[in-house]
TISEPA-888137 format. One record per residue (C-alpha): x, y, z. Coordinates in steps of 0.001 Angstrom, whole numbers, plus 500000, padded with zeros to 6 digits. Example, Ala and Ser with C-alpha at 12.3 -4.5 7.8 and 13.67 -1.06 7.14 Angstrom:
<pts>
512300495500507800
513670498940507140
</pts>
This chain:
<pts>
940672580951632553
941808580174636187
945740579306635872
948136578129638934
951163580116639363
953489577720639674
955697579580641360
953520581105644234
950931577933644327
948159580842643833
945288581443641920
945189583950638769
942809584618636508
942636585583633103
940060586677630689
941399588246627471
944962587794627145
946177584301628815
949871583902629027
951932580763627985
950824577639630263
951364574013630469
948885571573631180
948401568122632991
946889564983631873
946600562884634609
943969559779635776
942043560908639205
942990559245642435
940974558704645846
943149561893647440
943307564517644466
943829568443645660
940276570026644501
939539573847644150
937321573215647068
940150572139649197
942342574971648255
940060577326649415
939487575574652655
943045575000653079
945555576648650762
947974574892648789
948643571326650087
951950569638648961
950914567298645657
953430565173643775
951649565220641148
951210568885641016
954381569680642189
955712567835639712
953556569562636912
955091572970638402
958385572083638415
958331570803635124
956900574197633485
959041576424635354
961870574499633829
960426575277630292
959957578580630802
956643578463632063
955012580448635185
951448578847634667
949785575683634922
946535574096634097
945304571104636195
941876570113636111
941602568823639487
942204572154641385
941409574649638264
937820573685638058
935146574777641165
932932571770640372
930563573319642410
929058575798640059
927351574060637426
928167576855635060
931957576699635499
931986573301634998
930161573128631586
932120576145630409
935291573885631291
934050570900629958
933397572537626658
936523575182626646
938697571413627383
939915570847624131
940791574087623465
942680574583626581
944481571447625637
945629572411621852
946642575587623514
948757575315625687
952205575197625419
953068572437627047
951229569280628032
952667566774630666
951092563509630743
951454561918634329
951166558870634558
951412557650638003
951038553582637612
954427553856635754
957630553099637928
960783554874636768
963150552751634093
960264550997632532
961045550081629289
958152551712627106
959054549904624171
958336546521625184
954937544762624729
953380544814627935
955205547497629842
953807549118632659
953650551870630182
951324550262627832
949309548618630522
948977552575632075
945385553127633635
945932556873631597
945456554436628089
941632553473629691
940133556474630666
937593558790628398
938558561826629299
942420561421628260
941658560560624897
941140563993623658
944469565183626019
946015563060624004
945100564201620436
944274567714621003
947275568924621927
950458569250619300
952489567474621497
952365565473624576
955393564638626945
955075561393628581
956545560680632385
956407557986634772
955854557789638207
958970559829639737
958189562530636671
961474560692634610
960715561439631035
959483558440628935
958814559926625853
956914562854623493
954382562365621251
954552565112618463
955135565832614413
958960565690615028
960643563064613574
962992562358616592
959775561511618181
958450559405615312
959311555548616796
957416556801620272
954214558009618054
953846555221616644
954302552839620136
951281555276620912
949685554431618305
949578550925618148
948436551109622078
945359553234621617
944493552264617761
944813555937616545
946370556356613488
949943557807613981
949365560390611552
946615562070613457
948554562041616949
951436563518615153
948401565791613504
950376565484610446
946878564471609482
943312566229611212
941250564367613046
937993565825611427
938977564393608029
938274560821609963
934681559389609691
932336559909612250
932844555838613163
936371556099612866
936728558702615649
934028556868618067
936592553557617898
939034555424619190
936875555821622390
935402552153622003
938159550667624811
937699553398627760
935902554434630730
934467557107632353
933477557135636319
929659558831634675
927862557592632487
927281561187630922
930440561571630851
930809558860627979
929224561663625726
930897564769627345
934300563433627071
934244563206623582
932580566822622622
935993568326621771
937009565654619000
933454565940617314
933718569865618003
930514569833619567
929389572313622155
926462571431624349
925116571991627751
925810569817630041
922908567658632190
924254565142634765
921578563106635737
920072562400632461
921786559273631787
922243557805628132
920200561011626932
923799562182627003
924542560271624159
921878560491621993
922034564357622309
925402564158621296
924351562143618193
921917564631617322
924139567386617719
926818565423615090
923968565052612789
923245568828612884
926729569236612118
927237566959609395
925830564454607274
928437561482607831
926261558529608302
928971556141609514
927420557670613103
924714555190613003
927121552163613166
927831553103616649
924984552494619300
925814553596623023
926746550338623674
929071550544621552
930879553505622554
932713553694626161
931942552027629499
931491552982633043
934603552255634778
935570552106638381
937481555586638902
937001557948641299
933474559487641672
934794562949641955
936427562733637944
934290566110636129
</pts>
């Protein structure tokens, strides 16, 4: 696993024994800091990914995990071992900052139609399982003020269920007070029914993690993507509630960057 010391800005690697780390869920942007870049360039200043770094070395933390500089997505290998490793990574690690950047500080996250409930983050595919893997999730806005944590604590009960009634995911599983696998097949496919991904494979790699699916992965190939991932449920189980969902059905293109894994 490639970490950032987020101390140093550097590279590490680990293989065997990782140490503690927190990691960032985050919606691309046109400008992101890509592993590509870093080796081009070294470490170019990032709010974002400053922010992330700041943030864990105030919890104790000397290592972060950010997909859009942790990842070469130039070797096809890396990236599929990434894309399937994700949810792990996620319900790791001991922290996980969600960033969302369309969220101006003081915004009152309680109210209907906040700028936090309206957040791009709620839309995306690939946030939906950074959002339930992990045990909890801190939330913060735009000038990385804290807006909330999603978690089994019951301080943090009220916010839970404000997430909940945004995404549709039932509070007990974000607190994962209850597991996600003892929800149906169909249930867990609603949960991605509102949000988009920038590919349409993507649609079906987003959501290996929450089916616990692993799978190569073939970009190019389209809706095959889907129906593979169908096949591979069926394999795993015999939940027929699958077959209420068609890839219609199931998440839209959207118009994020093209450079989202």
């Amino acid at each position: 696993m490639r970490l950032l010391n987020a101390l140093t800005k550097q590279f590490e690697e680990f293989y065997d024994k990782v140490p503690r780390y927190a990691i960032l869920s985050h919606t691309w942007g046109p400008d992101e800091l890509t592993f590509k870049r870093m080796e081009q360039k070294g470490y170019v200043p990032s709010k974002k990914i400053d922010g992330c770094c700041e943030q864990a070395l105030k919890d104790g933390l000397n290592f972060v995990w950010v997909d859009t500089c942790c990842i070469d997505k130039s070797s096809s290998a890396e990236l599929s071992e990434a894309i399937n490793s994700m949810w792990d990574w996620y319900y790791r690690a001991a922290e996980c900052y969600a960033y969302l950047s369309d969220v101006p500080p003081d915004n009152k996250a309680e109210e209907a139609n906040s700028k936090f409930s309206q957040s791009r983050w709620f839309t995306r595919g690939w946030t939906l399982q950074e959002l339930i893997a992990p045990r909890k999730v801190i939330f913060y806005d735009e000038a990385w003020d804290r807006i909330g944590r999603k978690s089994d604590f019951d301080d943090d009960w009220e916010f839970t269920q404000r997430l909940s009634k945004i995404t549709g995911i039932d509070d007990l599983v974000l607190s994962q007070r209850s597991l996600f696998r003892d929800y149906s097949v169909a249930q867990r496919m609603s949960w991605a029914s509102n949000r988009t991904t920038t590919r349409l494979e993507d649609c079906a790699y987003s959501l290996l993690g929450l089916f616990e699916i692993n799978m190569p992965l073939l970009y190019g190939e389209g809706n095959r993507a889907f129906q593979r991932l169908q096949e591979e449920i069926l394999r795993a189980s015999d939940d027929e509630s699958l077959f209420a969902w068609g890839y219609g059905k199931l998440l839209r293109r959207g118009s994020d960057p093209p450079t989202t894994p």
